[in-house]
N, C-alpha and C positions, 0 to 999 in steps of 0.2 A: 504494500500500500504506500502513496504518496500522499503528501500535503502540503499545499502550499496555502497565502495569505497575501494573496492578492497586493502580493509584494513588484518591487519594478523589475520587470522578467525582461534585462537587458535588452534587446530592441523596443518591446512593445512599450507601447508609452500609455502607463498606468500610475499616475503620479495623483490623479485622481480616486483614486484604488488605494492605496498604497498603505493604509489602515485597516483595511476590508478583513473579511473572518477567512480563517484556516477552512479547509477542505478534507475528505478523507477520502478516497477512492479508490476502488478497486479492479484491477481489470475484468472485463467479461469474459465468466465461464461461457464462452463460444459454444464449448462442444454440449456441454447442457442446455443451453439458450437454442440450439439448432436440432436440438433432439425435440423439444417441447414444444416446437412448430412443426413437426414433420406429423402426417393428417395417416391414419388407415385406407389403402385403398378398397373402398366398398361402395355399393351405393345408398346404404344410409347413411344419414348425417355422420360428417366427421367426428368425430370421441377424440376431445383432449386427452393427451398421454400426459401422463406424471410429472413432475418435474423432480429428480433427484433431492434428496433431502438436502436442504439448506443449510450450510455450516455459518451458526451465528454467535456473537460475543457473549459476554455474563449481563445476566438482568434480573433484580429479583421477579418476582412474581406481580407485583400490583405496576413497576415499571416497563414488564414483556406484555400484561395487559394493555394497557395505555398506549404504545406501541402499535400493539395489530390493531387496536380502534382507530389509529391514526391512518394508518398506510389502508386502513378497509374503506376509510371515510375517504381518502386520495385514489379509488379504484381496487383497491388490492395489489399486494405485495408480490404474489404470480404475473398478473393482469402487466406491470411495470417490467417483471423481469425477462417477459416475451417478446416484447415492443423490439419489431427488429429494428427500428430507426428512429434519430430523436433531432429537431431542428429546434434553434434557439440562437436569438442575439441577447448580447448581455450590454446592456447600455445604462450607464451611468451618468445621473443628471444633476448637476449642483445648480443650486439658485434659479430652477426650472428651467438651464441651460442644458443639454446634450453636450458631454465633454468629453466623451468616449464611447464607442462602442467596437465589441469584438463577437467575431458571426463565429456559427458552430455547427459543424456539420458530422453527426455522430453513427457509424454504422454499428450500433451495438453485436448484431450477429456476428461479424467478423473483427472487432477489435479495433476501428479504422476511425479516423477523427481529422478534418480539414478545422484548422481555426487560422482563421485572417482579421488583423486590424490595424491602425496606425502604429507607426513606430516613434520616434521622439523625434526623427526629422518631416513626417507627414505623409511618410511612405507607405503605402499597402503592405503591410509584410505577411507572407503567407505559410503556414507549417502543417505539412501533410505527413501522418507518420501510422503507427501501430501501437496502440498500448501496451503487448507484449514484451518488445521490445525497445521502446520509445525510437526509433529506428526512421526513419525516412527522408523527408526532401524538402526543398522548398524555391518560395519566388519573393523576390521584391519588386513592386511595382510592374509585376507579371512576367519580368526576366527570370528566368532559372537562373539559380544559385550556384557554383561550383566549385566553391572552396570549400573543403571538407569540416573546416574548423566554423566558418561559418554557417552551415548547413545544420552541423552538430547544433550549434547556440539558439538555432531558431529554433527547430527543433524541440530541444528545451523550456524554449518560453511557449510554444504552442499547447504542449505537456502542461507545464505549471497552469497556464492561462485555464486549460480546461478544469483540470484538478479543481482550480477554486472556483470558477464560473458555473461549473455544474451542481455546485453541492450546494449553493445559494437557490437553488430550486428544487435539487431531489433529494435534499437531506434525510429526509424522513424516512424516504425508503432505504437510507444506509445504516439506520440508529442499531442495527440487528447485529453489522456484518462482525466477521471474528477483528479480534483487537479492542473491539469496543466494552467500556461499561455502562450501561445503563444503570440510573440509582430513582427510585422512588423518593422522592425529598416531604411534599407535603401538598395537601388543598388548601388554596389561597384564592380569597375572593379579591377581586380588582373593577372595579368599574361597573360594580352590578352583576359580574360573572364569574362562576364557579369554573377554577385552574385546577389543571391536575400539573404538578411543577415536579419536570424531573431533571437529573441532573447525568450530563453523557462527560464520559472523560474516555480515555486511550491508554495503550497498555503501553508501557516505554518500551522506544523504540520501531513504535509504527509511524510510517511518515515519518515527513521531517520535522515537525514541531507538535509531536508526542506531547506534552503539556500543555496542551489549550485544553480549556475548561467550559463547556455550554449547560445555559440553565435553560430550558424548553419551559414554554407555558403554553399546556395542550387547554381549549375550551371543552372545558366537559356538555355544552348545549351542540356546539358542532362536531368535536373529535378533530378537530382542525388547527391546528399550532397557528397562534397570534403575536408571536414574540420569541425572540431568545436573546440572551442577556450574553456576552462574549471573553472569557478572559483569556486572551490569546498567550503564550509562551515566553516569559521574557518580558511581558506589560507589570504594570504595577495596578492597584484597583484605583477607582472602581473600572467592572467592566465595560466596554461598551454595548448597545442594546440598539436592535432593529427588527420593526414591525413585521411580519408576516401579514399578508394582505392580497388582497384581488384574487379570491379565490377562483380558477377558469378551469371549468372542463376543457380540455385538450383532449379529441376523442374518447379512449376510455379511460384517461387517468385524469384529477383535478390537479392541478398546481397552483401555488400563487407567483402572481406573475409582477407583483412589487415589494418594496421594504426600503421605508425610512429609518434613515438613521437617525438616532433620535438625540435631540443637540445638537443637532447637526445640519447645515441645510441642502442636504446630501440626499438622493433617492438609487437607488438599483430598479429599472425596470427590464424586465423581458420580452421581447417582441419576436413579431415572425413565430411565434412556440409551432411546433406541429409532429404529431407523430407517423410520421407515411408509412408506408407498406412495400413501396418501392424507392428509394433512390437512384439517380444519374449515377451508374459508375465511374465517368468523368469526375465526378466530382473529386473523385481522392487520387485524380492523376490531372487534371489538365491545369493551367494554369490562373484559368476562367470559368466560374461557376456559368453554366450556361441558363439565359433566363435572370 
């Protein structure tokens, strides 16, 4: 597992970011994720196959609760982990300015990830790789790249970049994975509504900043996370704290597709979200998303 924090990922220019939360993510079991789409050939309706048993972190009992009300209330925890494709820009708005945005282009079934955004000179910079092996290619301003050491860098920041861009929107579906703690902390009422408030920490040594600390406040009317509270690796308290919000069906999974930071006059939104069925395989070769 990796994690980044929306730190400045050498070319891409995220200085606007640059405070933003830690990540955790994992690559895609491909080979399970393509088993649990593959249909019976018959001609009655197709019959989902299984999905191998989930290997997930420590959670007491009223925190793994709280959890699958969560991810049941977002679609389902299966329903997410089949999607063989996930699109999403991550754009970030200060003072209800657009200051950045970075596009994503996610082939879950095969492990493949296109992310392109500005760099600190205003360039396009584009990182086309494999989560397996963070391994691939790249372009600036639509030229291919071909210095090896430069290629690596990008590379890198396209990795980081997704690490954190993702998990700002599917977090919830990762509160389970192995590494993780889940903690049952307490019900807290806040604003007229009854919180189920847990607390996720990491087992040292996963990712790179193993010590970030998140306090989740699940609404017990929705089953919907409205808030987490952030104490990242190396900060001092108090933590920082951003809204969960705009809650959107996206096909068959909901996500929220904003969060303010709070103090702050800062927004993270999501656009373009979509979860298709097919993608362009151009996409994670050419130098230009077509369309």
């Amino acid at each position: 597992m990796t994690r980044a924090r929306g730190l400045a990922l050498l070319g891409f220019a995220v200085a606007a970011v640059s405070t933003l939360a830690a990540s955790d993510l994992t690559a895609v079991p491909t080979a399970a994720a393509t088993s649990a789409r593959q249909r019976l050939v018959t001609s009655k309706p197709a019959a989902k196959m299984p999905l191998p048993p989930r290997a997930m972190g420590v959670a007491d009992a009223k925190a793994a609760a709280v959890a699958k009300q969560l991810s049941d209330a977002m679609g389902g925890q299966r329903t997410w982990d089949v999607l063989p494709y996930f699109r999403f820009d991550f754009v970030v708005v200060q003072k209800g300015k657009e200051v950045a945005r970075f596009q994503h282009w996610w082939d879950k079934r095969n492990g493949q990830c296109r992310v392109q955004g500005p760099d600190d000179k205003g360039r396009t910079v584009t990182a086309i790789f494999t989560l397996k092996d963070k391994k691939g290619k790249s372009f600036t301003d639509g030229i291919v790249d071909t210095d090896p050491t430069n290629i690596a860098n990008i590379v890198q920041m396209g990795y980081e970049r997704w690490v954190n861009d993702t998990y700002w929107i599917i977090m919830p579906f990762k509160l389970r994975d192995p590494g993780t703690h889940l903690k049952y902390l307490r019900l807290q009422k806040r604003g007229g509504q009854d919180y189920d408030v847990l607390q996720l920490s990491f087992d040292k040594g996963v990712g790179l900043t193993s010590g970030d600390r998140y306090t989740l406040y699940v609404n017990r009317a929705t089953h919907l996370l409205d808030k987490w509270d952030m104490m990242l690796e190396g900060k001092k308290p108090p933590p920082s704290s951003s809204t969960w919000e705009q809650w959107t069906p996206i096909g068959p999974v909901k996500l929220a597709l904003n969060h303010r930071l709070q103090g702050r006059p800062v927004e993270i939104r999501f656009d373009n979200v979509a979860v298709p069925q097919t993608m362009d395989p151009s996409v994670f070769s050419n130098a230009r998303v077509r369309g």
